[in-house]
PyMOL commands that place a pseudoatom at each C-alpha (Angstrom):
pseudoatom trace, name=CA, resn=UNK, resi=1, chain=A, elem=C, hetatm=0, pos=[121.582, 104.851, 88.978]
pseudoatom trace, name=CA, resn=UNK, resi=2, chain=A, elem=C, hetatm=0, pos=[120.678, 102.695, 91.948]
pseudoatom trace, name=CA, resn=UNK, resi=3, chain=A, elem=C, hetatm=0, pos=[119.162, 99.428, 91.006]
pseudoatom trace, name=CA, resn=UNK, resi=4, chain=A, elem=C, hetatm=0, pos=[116.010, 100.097, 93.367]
pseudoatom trace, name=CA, resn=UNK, resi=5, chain=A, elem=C, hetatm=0, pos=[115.618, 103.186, 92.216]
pseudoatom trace, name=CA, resn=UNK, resi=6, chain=A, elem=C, hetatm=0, pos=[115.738, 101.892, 88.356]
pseudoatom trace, name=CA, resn=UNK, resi=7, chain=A, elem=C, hetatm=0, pos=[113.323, 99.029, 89.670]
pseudoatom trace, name=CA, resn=UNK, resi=8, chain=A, elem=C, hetatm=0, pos=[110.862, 101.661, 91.305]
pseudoatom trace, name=CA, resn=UNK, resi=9, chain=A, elem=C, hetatm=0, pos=[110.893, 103.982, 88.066]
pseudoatom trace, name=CA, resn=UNK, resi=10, chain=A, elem=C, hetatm=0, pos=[109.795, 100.495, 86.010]
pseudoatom trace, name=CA, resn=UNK, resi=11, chain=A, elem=C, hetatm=0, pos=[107.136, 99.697, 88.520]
pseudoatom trace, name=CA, resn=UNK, resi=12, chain=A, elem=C, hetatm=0, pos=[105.923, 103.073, 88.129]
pseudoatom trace, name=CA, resn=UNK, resi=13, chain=A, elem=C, hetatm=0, pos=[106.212, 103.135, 84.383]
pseudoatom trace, name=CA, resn=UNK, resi=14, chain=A, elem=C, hetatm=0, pos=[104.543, 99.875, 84.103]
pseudoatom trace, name=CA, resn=UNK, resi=15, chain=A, elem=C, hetatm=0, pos=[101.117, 101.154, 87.146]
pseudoatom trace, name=CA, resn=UNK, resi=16, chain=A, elem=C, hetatm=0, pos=[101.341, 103.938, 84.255]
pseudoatom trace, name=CA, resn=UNK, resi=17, chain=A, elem=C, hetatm=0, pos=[100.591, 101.555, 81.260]
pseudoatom trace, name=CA, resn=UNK, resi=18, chain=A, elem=C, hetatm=0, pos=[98.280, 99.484, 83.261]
pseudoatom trace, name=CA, resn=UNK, resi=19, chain=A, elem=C, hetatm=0, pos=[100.618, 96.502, 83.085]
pseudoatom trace, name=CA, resn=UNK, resi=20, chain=A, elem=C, hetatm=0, pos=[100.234, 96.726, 87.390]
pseudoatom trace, name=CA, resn=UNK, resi=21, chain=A, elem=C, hetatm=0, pos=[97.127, 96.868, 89.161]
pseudoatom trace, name=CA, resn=UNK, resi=22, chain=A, elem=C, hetatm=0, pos=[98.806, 97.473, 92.620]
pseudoatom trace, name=CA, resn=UNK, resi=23, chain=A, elem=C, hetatm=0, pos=[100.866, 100.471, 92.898]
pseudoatom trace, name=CA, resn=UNK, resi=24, chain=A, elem=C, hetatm=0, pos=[98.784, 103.677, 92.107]
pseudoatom trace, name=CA, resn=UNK, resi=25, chain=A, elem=C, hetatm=0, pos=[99.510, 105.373, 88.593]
pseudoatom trace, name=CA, resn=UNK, resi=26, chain=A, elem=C, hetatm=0, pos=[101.337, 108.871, 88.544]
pseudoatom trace, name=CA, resn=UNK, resi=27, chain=A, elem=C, hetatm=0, pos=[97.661, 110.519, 87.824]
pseudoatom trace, name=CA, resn=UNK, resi=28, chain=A, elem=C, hetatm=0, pos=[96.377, 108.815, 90.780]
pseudoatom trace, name=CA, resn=UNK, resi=29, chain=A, elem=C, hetatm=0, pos=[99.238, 109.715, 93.179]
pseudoatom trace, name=CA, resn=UNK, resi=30, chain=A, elem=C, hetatm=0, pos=[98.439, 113.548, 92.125]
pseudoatom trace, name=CA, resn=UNK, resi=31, chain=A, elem=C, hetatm=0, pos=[95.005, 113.089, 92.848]
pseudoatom trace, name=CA, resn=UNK, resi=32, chain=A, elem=C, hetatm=0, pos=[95.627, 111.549, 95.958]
pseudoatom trace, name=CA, resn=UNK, resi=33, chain=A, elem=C, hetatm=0, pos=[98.099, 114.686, 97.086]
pseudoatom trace, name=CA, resn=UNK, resi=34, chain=A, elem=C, hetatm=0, pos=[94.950, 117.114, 95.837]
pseudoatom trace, name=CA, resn=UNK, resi=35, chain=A, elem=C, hetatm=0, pos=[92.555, 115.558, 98.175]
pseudoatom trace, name=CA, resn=UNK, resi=36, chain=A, elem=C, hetatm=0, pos=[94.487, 115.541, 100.727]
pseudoatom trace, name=CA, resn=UNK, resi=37, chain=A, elem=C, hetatm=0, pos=[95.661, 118.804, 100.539]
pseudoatom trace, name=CA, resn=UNK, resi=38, chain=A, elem=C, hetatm=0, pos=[92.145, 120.101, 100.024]
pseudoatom trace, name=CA, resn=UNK, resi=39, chain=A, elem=C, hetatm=0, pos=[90.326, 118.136, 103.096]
pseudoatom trace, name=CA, resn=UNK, resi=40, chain=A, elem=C, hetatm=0, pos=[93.127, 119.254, 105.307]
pseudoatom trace, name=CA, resn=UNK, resi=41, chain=A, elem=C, hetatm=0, pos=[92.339, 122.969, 103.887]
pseudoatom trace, name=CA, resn=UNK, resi=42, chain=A, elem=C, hetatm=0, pos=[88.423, 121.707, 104.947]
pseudoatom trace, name=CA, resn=UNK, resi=43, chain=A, elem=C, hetatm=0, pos=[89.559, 121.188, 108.426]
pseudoatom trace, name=CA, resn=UNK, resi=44, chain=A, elem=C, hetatm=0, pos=[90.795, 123.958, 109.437]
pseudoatom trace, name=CA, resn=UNK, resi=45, chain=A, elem=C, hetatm=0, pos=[87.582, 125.839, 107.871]
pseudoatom trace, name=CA, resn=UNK, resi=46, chain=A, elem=C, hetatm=0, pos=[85.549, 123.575, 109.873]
pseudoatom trace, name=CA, resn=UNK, resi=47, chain=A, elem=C, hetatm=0, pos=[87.498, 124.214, 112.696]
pseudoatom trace, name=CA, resn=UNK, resi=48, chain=A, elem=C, hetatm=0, pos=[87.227, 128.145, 112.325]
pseudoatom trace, name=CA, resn=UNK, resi=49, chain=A, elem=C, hetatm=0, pos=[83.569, 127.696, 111.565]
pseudoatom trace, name=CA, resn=UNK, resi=50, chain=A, elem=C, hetatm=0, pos=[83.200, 125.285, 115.137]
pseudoatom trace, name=CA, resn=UNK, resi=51, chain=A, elem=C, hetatm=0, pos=[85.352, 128.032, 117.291]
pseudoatom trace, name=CA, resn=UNK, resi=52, chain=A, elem=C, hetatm=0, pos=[82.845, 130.853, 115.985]
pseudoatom trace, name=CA, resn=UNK, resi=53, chain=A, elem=C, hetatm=0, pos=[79.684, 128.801, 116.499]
pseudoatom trace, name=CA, resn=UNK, resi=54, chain=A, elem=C, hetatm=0, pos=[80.788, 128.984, 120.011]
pseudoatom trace, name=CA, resn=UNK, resi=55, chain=A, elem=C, hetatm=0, pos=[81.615, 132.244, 120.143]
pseudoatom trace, name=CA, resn=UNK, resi=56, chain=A, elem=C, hetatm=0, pos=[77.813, 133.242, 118.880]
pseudoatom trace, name=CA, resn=UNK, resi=57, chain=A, elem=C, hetatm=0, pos=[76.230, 130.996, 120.789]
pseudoatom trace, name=CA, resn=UNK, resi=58, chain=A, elem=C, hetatm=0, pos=[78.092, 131.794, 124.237]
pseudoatom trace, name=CA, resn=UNK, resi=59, chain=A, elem=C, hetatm=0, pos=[76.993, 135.956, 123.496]
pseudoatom trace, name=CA, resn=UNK, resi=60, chain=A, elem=C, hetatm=0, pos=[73.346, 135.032, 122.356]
pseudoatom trace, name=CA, resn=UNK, resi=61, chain=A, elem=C, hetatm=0, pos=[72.880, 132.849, 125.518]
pseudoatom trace, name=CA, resn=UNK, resi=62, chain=A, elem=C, hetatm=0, pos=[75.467, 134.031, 128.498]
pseudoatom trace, name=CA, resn=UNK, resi=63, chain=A, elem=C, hetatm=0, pos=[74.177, 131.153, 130.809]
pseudoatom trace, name=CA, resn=UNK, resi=64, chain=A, elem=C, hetatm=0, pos=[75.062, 128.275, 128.203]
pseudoatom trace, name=CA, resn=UNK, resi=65, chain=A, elem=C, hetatm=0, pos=[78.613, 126.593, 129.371]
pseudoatom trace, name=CA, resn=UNK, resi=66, chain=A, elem=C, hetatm=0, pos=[81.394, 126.899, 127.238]
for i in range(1, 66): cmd.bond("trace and resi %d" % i, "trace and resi %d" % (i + 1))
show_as sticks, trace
zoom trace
């Protein structure tokens, strides 16, 4: 094994344990991928939901730009 790659699995072990208060802990990485995952999943609803707003708002009012 690599020596940084042994040093990165004892920083990690130690975030873990709570012996580190600067690297985030395995649970916390997870979490982190979760949220992001789910706000980018929030976008693009938003996004869908913004394009259609148009959309209903351009046929209820034909003189409004857009």
């Amino acid at each position: 094994m690599h020596p940084e790659a042994l040093r990165g699995r004892i920083r990690q072990a130690e975030a873990d344990n709570g012996e580190r208060g600067d690297p985030l802990t395995t649970g916390e990485r997870a979490e982190l991928a979760a949220l992001r995952k789910e706000n980018a999943q929030l976008e693009r609803a938003n996004e869908g939901l913004r394009t259609a707003s148009a959309f209903f708002a351009s046929q209820l009012d034909p003189t409004r730009p857009g």
